[in-house]
N, C-alpha and C positions, 0 to 999 in steps of 0.2 A: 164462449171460449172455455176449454176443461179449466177446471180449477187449480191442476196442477202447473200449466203453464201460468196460468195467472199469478201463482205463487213465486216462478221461476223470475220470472218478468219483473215482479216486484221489488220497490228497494229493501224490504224487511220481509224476507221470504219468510211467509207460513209460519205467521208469530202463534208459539207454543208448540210447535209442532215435535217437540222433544219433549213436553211432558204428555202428550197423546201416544210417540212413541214407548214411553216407559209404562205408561198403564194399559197399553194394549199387551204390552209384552209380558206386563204384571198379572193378567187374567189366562194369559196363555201358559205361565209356569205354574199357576197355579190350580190350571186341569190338571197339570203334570203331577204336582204334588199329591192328588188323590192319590194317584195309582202308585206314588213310589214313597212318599212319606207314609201313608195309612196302610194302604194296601197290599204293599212289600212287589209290585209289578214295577219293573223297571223296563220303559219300553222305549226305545231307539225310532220310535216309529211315529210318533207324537203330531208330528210337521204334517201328516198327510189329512187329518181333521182340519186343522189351520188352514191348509192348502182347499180342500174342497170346499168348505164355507166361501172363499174369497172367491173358487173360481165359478161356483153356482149363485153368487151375487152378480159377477162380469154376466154371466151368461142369461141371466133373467132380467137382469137389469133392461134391455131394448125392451121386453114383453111387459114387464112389469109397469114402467111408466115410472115420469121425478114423483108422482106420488103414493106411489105405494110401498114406505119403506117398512112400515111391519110385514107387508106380503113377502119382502125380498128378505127382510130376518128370518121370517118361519121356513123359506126357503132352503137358506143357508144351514140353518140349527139343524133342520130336517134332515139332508143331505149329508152332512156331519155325523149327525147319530146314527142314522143308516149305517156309514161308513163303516164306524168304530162297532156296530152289532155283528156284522157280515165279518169285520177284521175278527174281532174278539172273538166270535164261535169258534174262529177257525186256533187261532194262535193260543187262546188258553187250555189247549189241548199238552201244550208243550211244559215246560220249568224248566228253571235256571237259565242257562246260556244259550241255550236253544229258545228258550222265548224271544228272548233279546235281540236274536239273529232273526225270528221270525218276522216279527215287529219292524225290524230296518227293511228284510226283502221283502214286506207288501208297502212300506212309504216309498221303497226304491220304486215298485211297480205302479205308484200314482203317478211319482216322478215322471215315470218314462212313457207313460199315459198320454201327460199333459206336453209333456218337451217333442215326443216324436210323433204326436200325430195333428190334424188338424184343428182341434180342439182347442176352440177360444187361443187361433194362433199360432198353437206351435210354441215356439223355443222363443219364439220370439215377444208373446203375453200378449196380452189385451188391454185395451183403457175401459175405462166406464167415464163417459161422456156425461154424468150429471150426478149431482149426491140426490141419494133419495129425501126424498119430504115425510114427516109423521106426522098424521094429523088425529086428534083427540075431540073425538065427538063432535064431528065438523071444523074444528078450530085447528091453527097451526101453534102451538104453543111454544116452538120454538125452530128456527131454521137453521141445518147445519152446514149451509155456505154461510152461516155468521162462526166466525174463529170461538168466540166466548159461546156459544149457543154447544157449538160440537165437542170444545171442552169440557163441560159438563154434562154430556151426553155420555162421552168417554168415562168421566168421572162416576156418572151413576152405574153406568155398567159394571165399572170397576167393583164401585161398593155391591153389587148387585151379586155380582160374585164369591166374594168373601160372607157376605150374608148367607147367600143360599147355599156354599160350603157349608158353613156352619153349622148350618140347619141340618143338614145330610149326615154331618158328624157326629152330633150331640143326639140323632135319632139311633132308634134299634140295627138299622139297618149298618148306620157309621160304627157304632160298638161292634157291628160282626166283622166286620172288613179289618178290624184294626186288632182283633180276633182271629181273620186269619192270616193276616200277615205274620204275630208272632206263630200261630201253632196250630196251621190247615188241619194236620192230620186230629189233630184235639176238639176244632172247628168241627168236622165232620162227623167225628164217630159223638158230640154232643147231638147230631141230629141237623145242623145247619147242612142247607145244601150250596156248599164251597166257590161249585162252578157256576150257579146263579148269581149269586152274589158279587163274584168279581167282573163277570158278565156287563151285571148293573154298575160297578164302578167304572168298567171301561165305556161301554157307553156315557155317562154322565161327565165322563172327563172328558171326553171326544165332542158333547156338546157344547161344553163351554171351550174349550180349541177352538171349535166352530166359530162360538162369539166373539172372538179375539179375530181369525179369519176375516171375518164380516166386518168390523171395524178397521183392520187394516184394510181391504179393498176399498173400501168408500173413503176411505182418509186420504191414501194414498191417488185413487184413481186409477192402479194400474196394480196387474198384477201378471206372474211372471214362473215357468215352474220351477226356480230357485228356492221360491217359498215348502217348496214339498221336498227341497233336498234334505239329506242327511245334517246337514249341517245344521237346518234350523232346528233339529230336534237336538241335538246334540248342544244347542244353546242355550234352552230352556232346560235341559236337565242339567247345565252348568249354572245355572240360576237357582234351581230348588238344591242342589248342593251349595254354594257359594252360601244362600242367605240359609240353608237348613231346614233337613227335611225333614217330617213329619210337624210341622209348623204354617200355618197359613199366612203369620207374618210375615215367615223366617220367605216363602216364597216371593210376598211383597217385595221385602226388603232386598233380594238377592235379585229381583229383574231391574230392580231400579239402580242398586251396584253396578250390576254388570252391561246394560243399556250408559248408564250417565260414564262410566268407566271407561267404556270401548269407544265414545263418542269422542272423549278426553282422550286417549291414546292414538286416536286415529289424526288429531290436528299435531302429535309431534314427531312421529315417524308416520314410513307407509308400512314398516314391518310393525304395525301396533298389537300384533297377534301372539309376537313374543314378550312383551312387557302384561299383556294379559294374561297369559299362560303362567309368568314370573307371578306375576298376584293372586291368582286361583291356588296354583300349586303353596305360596306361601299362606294365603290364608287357611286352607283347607288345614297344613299343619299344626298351626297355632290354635287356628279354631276349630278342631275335629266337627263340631256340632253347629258352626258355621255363626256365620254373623249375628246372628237371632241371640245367640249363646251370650256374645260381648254386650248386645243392648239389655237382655235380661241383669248379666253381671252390674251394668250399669245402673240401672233401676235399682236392685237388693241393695249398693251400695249407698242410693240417695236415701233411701226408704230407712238404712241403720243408723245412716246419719242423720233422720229428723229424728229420730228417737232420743 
C-alpha cells in the first residue's frame, strides 16, 4: 500500500511530518539565498529546479527499482542542474527587471510542460508507489518507510546543505560572487569573468532546489505541476526575505517562520493568506534586515550581559 495512504489511514498521520516539511523547504530557500543574498540574482523562477528534481524522481522511480535511491538522487540533482545551466545561459544575458521576468517565463514554461501535456500525468501528477532504499556497501543502514530513519535523512540533508554552502562561500569562488553582486562592472574590468561565475552560482543553487525537489517527492509520494508554479518561487523568496538575505541562517530561520507560520494560520481562518501577508509586511518593516537581525540583536545583548 503507498505510504501516503498509509499515513492518511492512520490515527496519528505521518508523525513529524512538519518538521520534514520545514527542512525541506529550509534547503530549498536556501539555494535561493545564493543567487539573491550573495549573488545580487533575484530570480522568480526558482520552483522550476524543485519541480524537475521531484518529477524526474516520479518518473525514474518504475526503472530505477525500491533500491536504488542514490541512482534516483544523481538522477534528480542531474536533471536539476542541467535545467538551471540551459536556464542560466540563456537568462543571464538580461539585468534588472528583465531578468526577473525572464526567470518566471521559463518556470511558467516547465509549468505548462508538466500541467498541459502527458508527462508523468498531466495536471493531474503522479504517485511514486514506493520510497527508495540506500544501501552502504551492501548494507541498509537505515530505512526511510521508518518516520525516525527519514527524519534524519532530512535532517542530514539539511545540514549538508548549509555546510557545503559554506564551503562555496568562504572559497575564492564565494568572495567573487559577493564581489559581483556589489560591483559587476569593478568585478570585470578586475579581470574576473562576471558571466561564468554567476553561471556557476545559478547552477549550484538549481542543484540544491533539486535536493529539496527530491526530498519532497519521496516524502510526499506524489507530485503535481503546482510545485513548478509561480507561487512556490515566490514562497521561498518570501523566506530568504522574512528570515534575511544574504544570511544562511537568516534563510534557515525564515523557512521555518514561514512553513510553522502558515501551517498556524491556516488552522484559524481559510483566508490565512492575509494574516500572512499582515506579518511579512509588518515584519519586514520593523526588521529591514529580517529576522536573522532580532536573533543576532538578541545574542549582542546576552553576550553584554555576561560581561
Amino acid at each position: 500500500m503507498h505510504w501516503m495512504v498509509r499515513c492518511a489511514r492512520a490515527a496519528d498521520p505521518c508523525p513529524g511530518w512538519a518538521a520534514w516539511k520545514v527542512m525541506i523547504m529550509a534547503i530549498f530557500a536556501l539555494s535561493l539565498q545564493l543567487l539573491i543574498g550573495y549573488t545580487g540574482l533575484v530570480s522568480l523562477g526558482h520552483a522550476a529546479y524543485f519541480a524537475m528534481a521531484a518529477y524526474a524522481t516520479a518518473i525514474m522511480a518504475p526503472q530505477a527499482g525500491p533500491g536504488n535511491g542514490w541512482l534516483l538522487l544523481l538522477g534528480a540533482l542531474g536533471a536539476a542542474a542541467l535545467l538551471a545551466l540551459v536556464v542560466g545561459a540563456l537568462v543571464l544575458r538580461t539585468r534588472g527587471i528583465y531578468f526577473i521576468m525572464v526567470t518566471l517565463a521559463f518556470a511558467q514554461m516547465v509549468y505548462f510542460v508538466f500541467h498541459d501535456t502527458k508527462i508523468a500525468g498531466g495536471s493531474d501528477g503522479t504517485y511514486i508507489y514506493f520510497r527508495p532504499e540506500f544501501g552502504l556497501l551492501g548494507a541498509r543502514p537505515f530505512d526511510v518507510n521508518d518516520v525516525t530513519h527519514f527524519y534524519w535523512l532530512v535532517l542530514g540533508a539539511l545540514v549538508l546543505t548549509v555546510a557545503g554552502l559554506a564551503v562555496v562561500l568562504r572559497s575564492r569562488f564565494g568572495h567573487a560572487l559577493v564581489g559581483i553582486k556589489h560591483n559587476e562592472q569593478r568585478m570585470r574590468a578586475a579581470g574576473y569573468a562576471t558571466y561564468r561565475y554567476q553561471l556557476g552560482a545559478f547552477v549550484v543553487a538549481g542543484t540544491f532546489a533539486g535536493l529539496a525537489g527530491y526530498l519532497y517527492a519521496i516524502q510526499y509520494g506524489f507530485v503535481n505541476p503546482e510545485i513548478a508554479s509561480w507561487h512556490q518561487s515566490g514562497n521561498a523568496m518570501l523566506m530568504v526575505i522574512l528570515g534575511g538575505a544574504g544570511s544562511l541562517a537568516g534563510a534557515v530561520l525564515g523557512a521555518f517562520s514561514f512553513v510553522l507560520l502558515a501551517e498556524w494560520f491556516s488552522t484559524l481562518t481559510k483566508h490565512w493568506q492575509l494574516l500572512m501577508g499582515g506579518f511579512v509586511i509588518v515584519a519586514v518593516a520593523l526588521l529591514p534586515h529580517g529576522l536573522i537581525s532580532l536573533a543576532r540583536g538578541v545574542a549582542r545583548r546576552r553576550e553584554g550581559e555576561s560581561r
